[in-house]
Each structure stands twice: as C-alpha cells, then as structure tokens.
N, C-alpha and C positions, 0 to 999 in steps of 0.2 A: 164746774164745781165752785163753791166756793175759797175764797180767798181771805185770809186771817190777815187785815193788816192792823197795825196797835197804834194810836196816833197818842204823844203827849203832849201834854200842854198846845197851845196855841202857836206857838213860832213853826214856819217851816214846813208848814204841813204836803203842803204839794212835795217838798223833797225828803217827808219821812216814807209817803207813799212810795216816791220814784225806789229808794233806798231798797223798800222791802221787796219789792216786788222784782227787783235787780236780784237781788239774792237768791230768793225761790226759782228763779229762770237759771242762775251758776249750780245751786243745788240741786238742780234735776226738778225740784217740784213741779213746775211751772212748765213741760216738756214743751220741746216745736211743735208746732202748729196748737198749741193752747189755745183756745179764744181767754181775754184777760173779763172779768167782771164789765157789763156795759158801765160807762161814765154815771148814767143816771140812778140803778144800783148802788152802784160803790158808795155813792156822794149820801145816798138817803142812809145805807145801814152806817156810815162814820160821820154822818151829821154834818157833813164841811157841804159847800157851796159846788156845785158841779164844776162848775170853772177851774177849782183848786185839782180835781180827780183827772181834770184836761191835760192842764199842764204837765201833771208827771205821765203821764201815756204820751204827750208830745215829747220828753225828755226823751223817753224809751224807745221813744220810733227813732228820733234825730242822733241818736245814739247806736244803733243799729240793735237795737234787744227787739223788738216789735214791730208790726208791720199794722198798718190802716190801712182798712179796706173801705173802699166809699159802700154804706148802707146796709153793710156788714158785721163790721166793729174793728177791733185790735186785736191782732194773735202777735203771739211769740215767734219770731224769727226761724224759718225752718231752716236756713242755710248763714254758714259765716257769724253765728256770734262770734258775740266779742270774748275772747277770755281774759282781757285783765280784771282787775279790782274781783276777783273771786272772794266771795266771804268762804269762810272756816266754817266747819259743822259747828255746831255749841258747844261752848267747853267743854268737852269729854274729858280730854287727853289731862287736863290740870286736875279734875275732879280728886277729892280726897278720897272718893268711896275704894275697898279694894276687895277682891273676893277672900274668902278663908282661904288660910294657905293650903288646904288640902287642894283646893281646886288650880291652884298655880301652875300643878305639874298634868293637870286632865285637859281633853281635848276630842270633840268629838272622834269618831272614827271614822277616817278619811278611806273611801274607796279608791282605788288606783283610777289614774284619770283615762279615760278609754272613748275612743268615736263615738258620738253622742247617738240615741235609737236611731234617729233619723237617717244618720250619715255613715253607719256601721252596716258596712254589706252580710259580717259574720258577727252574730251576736253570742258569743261564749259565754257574759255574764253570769255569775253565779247567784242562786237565790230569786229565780225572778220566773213567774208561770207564766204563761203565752195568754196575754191579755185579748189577743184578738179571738182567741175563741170563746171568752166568756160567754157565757147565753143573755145579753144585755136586752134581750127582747124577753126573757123572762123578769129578768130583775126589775127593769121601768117598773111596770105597773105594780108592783108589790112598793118600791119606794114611794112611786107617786101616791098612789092608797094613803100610806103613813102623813104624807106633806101634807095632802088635802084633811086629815084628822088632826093635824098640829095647826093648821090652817082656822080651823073649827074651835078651835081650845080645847078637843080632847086630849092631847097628849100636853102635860106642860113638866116639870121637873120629874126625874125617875128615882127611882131604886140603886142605890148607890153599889147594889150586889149585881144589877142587869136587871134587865125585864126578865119578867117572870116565865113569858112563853119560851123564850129563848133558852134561858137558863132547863126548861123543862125540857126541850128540844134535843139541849148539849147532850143534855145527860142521858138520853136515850140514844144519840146518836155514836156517840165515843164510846157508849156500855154496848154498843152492838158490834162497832167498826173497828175500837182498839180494846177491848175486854176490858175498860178500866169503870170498877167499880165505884160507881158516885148516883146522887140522887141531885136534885136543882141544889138542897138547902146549901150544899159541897162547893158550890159555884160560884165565882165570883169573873163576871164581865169587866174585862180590862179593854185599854184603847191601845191592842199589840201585845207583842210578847214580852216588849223592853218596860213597859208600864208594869207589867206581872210580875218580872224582876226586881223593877224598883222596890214595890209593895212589899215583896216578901222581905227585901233588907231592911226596910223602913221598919217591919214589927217583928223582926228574928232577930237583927243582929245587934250588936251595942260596936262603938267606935273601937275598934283593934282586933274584934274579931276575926279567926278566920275563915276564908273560905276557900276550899281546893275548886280549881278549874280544870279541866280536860288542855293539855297541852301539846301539840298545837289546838287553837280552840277556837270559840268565838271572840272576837273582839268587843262586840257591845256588852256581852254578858258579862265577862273582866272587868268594862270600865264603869256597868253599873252598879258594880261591887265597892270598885275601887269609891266610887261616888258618897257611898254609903261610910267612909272611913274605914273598910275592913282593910282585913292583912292577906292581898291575894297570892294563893300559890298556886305556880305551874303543876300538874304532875302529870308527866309522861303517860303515853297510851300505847298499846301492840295493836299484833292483829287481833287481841280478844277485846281492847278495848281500855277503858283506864285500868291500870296498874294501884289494883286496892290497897296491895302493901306498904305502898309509898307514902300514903295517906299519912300525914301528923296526927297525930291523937287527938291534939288539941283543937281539930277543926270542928268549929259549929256548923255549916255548912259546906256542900259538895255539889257544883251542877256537872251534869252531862246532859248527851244527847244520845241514849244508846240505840235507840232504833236506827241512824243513821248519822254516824259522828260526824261530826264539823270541823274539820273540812276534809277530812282523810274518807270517810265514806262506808266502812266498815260497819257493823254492828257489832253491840257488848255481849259477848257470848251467855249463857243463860251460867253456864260456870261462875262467871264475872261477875254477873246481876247479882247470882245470892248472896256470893261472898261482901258484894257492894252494902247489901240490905241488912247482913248478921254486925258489918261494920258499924252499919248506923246503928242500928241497937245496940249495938255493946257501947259504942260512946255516946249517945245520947245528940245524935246529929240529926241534921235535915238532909233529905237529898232532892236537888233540885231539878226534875225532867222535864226536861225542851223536848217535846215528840213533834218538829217545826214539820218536817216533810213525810211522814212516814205511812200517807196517805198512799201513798204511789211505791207501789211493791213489783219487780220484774222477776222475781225466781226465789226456791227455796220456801221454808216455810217462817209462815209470819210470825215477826218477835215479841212477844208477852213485854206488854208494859212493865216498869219496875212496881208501878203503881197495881197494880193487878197481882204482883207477886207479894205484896208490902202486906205483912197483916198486923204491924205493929205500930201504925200511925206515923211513919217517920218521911213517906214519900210526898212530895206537893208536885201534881203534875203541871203543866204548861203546856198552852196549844194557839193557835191560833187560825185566821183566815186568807193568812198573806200568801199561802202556798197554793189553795188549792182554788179561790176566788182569786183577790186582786188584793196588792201589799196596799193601795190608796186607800180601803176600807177602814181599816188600823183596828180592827177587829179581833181581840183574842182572850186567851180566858186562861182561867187555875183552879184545878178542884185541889181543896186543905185540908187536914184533919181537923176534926171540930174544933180542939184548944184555938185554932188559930182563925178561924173562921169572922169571928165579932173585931178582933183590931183590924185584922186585912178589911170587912166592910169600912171602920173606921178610918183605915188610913187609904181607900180609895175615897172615899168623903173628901179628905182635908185634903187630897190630889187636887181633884176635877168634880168631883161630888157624883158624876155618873157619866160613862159612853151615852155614845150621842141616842138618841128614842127612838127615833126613827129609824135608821139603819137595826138597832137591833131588831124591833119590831118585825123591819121585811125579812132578815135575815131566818127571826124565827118560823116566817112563815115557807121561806126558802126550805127550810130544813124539815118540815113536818109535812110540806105537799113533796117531799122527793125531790124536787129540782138540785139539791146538794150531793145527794146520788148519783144522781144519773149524771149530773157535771163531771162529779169525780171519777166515773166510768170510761165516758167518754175520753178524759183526758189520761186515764191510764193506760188505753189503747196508743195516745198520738205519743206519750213518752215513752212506752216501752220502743217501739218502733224509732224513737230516737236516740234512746239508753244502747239498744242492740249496734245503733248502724255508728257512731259514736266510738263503744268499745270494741267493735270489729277493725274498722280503722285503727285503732292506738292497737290492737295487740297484731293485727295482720301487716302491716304496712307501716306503723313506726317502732315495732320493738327495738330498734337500733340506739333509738334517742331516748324515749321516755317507758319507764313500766309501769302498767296501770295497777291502781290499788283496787280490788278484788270491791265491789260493791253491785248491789242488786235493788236498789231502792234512792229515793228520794230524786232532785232535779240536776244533777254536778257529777262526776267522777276526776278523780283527781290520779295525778301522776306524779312520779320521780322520775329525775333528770337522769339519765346514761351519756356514753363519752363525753364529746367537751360541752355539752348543757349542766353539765353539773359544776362548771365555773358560773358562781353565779353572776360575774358579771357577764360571760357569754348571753347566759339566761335570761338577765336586762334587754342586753341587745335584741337578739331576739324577740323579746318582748315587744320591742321598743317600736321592732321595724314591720311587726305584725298588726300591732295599730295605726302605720303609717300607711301601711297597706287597706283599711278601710274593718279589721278586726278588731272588736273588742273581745279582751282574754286577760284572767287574772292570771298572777304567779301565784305560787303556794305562802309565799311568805308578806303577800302581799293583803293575802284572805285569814290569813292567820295571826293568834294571837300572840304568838312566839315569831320575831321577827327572822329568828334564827333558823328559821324551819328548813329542813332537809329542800335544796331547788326541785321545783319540778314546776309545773301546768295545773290548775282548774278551771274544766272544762263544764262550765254549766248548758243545759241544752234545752231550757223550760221555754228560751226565746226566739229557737234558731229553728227555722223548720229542716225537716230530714236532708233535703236535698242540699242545703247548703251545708250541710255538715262537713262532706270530704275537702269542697274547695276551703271550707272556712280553714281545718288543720293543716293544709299545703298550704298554705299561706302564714301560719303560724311558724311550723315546725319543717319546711321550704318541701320539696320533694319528697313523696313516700320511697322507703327502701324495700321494694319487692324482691 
C-alpha cells in the first residue's frame, strides 16, 4: 500500500523519512511482515535522490525496525521490535474540541463479555438467529444480480424512503404476517431498528421531552432517546405487560415491545393494548412498537399489533431483518402516520440519505419470490423445537433454582433467581464460572435496562442448537435437581 511520508524543506531528509516510517511501524500502521515502498518508488513520488530513500531503510534495518531481503526488498521486522522511542497518537488527548454535555454522561451499550462464537461450546446469547441456516445459496444470486446492475450504472443514489419494490413488498408482507395495516407510501427503509428510533426522535421530540420506556427494557432504545435530549422514564411492567396507569401525563412519547417484551418475554394483553392506545389519545402521544422477534410464535393465539388496533394515527410501528435473516444486514423499517411521513423521509436524508440499493433491491426480491416465507417456516420449526427442549429443562429439572417467565414466542426466555441465586452476587459467580466453563449466557440485569432488575438468567436459544441445550444449562446453573 501506500506510504504517506511529508518531507520539509531540504535538511535531513533521509532522517525525516527514517522518522516517519519509525512511527507508522510503533503505530501499528506499518504491521510485521509489511513490505516498505521499493527505494526506487519512494524516491520518484518525494522527488529526493534514491540514495537519500537508502539510507533511511538502512537506518531501519541496523536498528532492528526492518529486515532486507536480497531481490526482494525491505519489510518490517516480524519478531523483536524495538519498543523504545514510541511516538504518541496525535494530539487527541490536549485537543480543545469537547462533546455536548449531554453526551458526557452516554455510552454505548456494552453486552456482558462472554466466550467469543468460536470458543463458546453453549451459546445462550440473546437476540441472535442461527446464522448457519440461512439459505445463503438463495440470497448470492439475488445480491449478485443487484452488484452486477450497480456495476452497469443502473442503480446509482436511491430513495431516501427505500426502494420502491421493497417498500411494496413490506407492505404486503407484514399486512398478511402481522395484520398491520400500511400501504408502500407508509414506509420508510431504515439501516436497523436503532436508526428507526433515532428518526422518529429527531422529528417527534423537542430537548426535555418525555419519553416512557418499558422497565426492565431495552437498553439501545433508552439510550437513543436519552441521545435525543429527552427525559427518559422507567415504568414498570406485570405479567399483562406495561403498567398504563403509571404513565406521566406529560409523555410525548411511549415505546414497548408488546408482542414479545424485552427482556421478560411476556406479551401486552389485548386488555393493556387498548387501554395503551385510549391513553395515547387522550394525551396526544406517540406509541412507539418494536415488533423485533414476533415472527416466531410457539403456542396460543397470535397477538394483534397495537398498530392494527390503532385507528387514531397515534401508533409508529418498528421491524426489522435482524431476527429472522441475519443482524449483518442492518435492514429494518417504520410504517407512520401520514403527519409524519415528509420529515421522517427528510430526516432519514440528512442521516445517510438512503439504506444501502442493493441489499434492499435483493431483499425485495427475496420477499416477493417467497424465499422470506418459507425461511421463516423453516426456522419456526428449528425454534419451536428449541423454545420446548429449553423450557422443559428450566421447569422439569431446575425449578429449585430459577422460575421461568411464562412466554410463547420470540428467540430468549428468561428466568428469576430462587434460593441463594437470588444473592446477586452468588448470581455473578455463577455467571462468572459458567463462561469459564466455555458458556456464553446473559444475566437479567445484564440485558436490561434497569440495572436493578429482579436476578435471574436469559436464556437466548436462536444460536444454540437442541442438543446442546441440556449440557449448556448444567453448566450454567451446575446439576439438574430431579
């Protein structure tokens, strides 16, 4: 590759090169086994004498940074640099620049640190669909198609709402799959669910608004509130789901997730939804639905969108492709009520200006030839069959320790702690000594947006296949108690 060296004036030159190129090798730029720019190169793009480009490459070998190869060239020393004389990154650290104080106190959200895919024999992970069964022998050729058309200069800047096919696609696909009444114009293509949150605070909210969250809840969706300058509140959920009385008057905004709350598991009882939706009406709020996994149903009868109940324009649903395809897509979407339709396209503009062309393109075409059916078929077969063997275990064989929260859908079920696991630092250890054991496995407080959360286990199972399932929770939660 090349090599940026900046030479001034005329003195020194052989030791401004040596300098730089010293630097870039302590920096990492420059890694071992680099080959360095040939002499003859170097000398022609800096205009110095080749001689002068010699010298500092002999500095660098006699020094130990480089290695000559006869009829080869110079590389970087694979073994034994030197570490003295380290240069500093460039002044960061003194820079005057500083962020808004709102951002002082933000910070991504950090997953608990767990055996990396590779090295994790038991994969509990929450939020994560079994990438190896994707049908990647369908998707190639729908991707490639697109490249080879962008390739061409047919495709070049989009639609800052999505492609059109796509958009036509959602809207028959989620008006069949989840009842939610929308047409393309309703649509707007975002890059993920977190970008779809963003947007809607960027043209709903003003700085101090507030917004109620599901508590315990999601952590991204809190902090891309908090992001936006709002005034985020907790408010508690049961088993119907959030707790609509709690609700402040004064909130502009409300997300949940009620097909499948985060991270408790439940769903918002149809009691709860209405009373949810007469709420927003009467105050003049938004309600914000994450329908993220709701795709994948194991019993019971399926739960009506808020959005499909809403006949008052107050509902903005939320979906995406991370569940049921692959989270690397970053693929997800929002149907609006019209008021809000023209700033959301506008403020996905002044985002990114549009999701990537290509992907949506193949995506659309995923979705209109069935291969997005029949995926989701398929894979509702391999999780029911791992939802079942999963909550058999926790209620047959560890009732003693943990009790499961009653749930029938999405890719996690989650638990509370019984005798001493409900010391949360037991709960730690435990934790602690189950990823040392080759498990990856969240805590509940871990996944949650309430740090304080009741101890227990989430037990995601999108990753793990069936069989591992039993050893994975003895190794969690030590011995079943039959």
């Amino acid at each position: 590759m090349d090599v940026f060296v900046r030479l001034d004036g005329q003195r020194d030159l052989s030791g401004q090169i040596y300098r730089q190129l010293r630097t870039a090798i302590h920096e990492g730029l420059l890694r071992p086994g680099d080959p360095l720019p040939p002499t003859r190169e170097l000398s022609r793009r800096l205009e110095v004498a080749r001689n002068t480009v010699g010298v500092a490459y002999e500095r660098l070998v006699a020094e130990g940074y480089a290695d000559s190869r006869v009829g080869s060239g110079t590389y970087v020393r694979t073994t034994d640099l030197p570490t003295h004389g380290a240069a500093a990154a460039a002044g960061t650290s003194g820079s005057g620049l500083r962020p808004r104080a709102l951002w002082a106190g933000l910070s991504p959200w950090a997953a608990p640190k767990n055996p990396s895919p590779a090295t994790a024999a038991h994969d509990f992970r929450v939020g994560l669909p079994d990438a190896r069964l994707f049908p990647y022998h369908a998707w190639r050729p729908l991707i490639a198609r697109e490249l080879r058309l962008s390739a061409a200069g047919a495709v070049e800047y989009g639609d800052p709402a999505g492609h059109a096919g796509l958009r036509t696609a959602l809207a028959r696909h989620i008006g069949l799959s989840r009842g939610v009444r929308t047409g393309p114009d309703d649509i707007l293509v975002t890059t993920s669910t977190q970008q779809a949150l963003d947007l809607i605070g960027r043209v709903l909210l003003e700085p101090g608004d507030r917004v109620a969250v599901e508590e315990p809840g999601y952590p991204p969706a809190r902090l891309a509130f908090l992001a936006q300058g709002a005034e985020v509140t907790g408010i508690p959920v049961d088993a119907e789901g959030l707790l609509v009385d709690a609700l402040p008057p004064d909130t502009r905004a409300v997300y949940v997730t009620p097909a499948h709350q985060f991270p408790l598991g439940m769903p918002m009882s149809l009691r709860r939804r209405t009373a949810l939706l007469r709420w927003a009406r009467q105050n003049g709020a938004a309600v914000i639905e994450d329908d993220y996994d709701s795709e994948f149903r194991f019993g019971g009868r399926p739960v009506e969108t808020l959005q499909s109940l809403d006949r008052d324009g107050h509902v903005i649903y939320v979906g995406s492709f991370s569940k049921v395809m692959l989270p690397s897509l970053r693929v997800g979407f929002l149907v609006a009520p019209a008021p809000l339709r023209t700033a959301l396209r506008t403020a996905k503009y002044t985002a990114d200006w549009h999701t990537a062309v290509p992907t949506q393109a193949a995506l659309a075409r995923f979705v209109d030839d069935g291969l997005l059916a029949r995926h989701i078929r398929r894979m509702q077969h391999t999780y029911a069959t791992r939802h079942r063997a999963v909550t058999r275990a926790l209620t047959d064989r560890y009732a003693g320790l943990v009790e499961l929260v009653p749930s029938t859908a999405g890719l996690h079920v989650t638990t509370f702690a019984r005798g001493h696991l409900t010391d949360p630092d037991a709960l730690a250890d435990r934790a602690g000594r189950a990823r040392a054991a080759g498990v990856a496995v969240h805590t509940l407080s871990e996944v949650a947006a309430d740090r304080s959360a009741r101890p227990g286990f989430v037990f995601g199972y999108g990753s793990i296949s069936a069989p591992d399932i039993e050893p994975g929770l003895h190794r969690t939660l030590g011995p079943p108690q039959d």
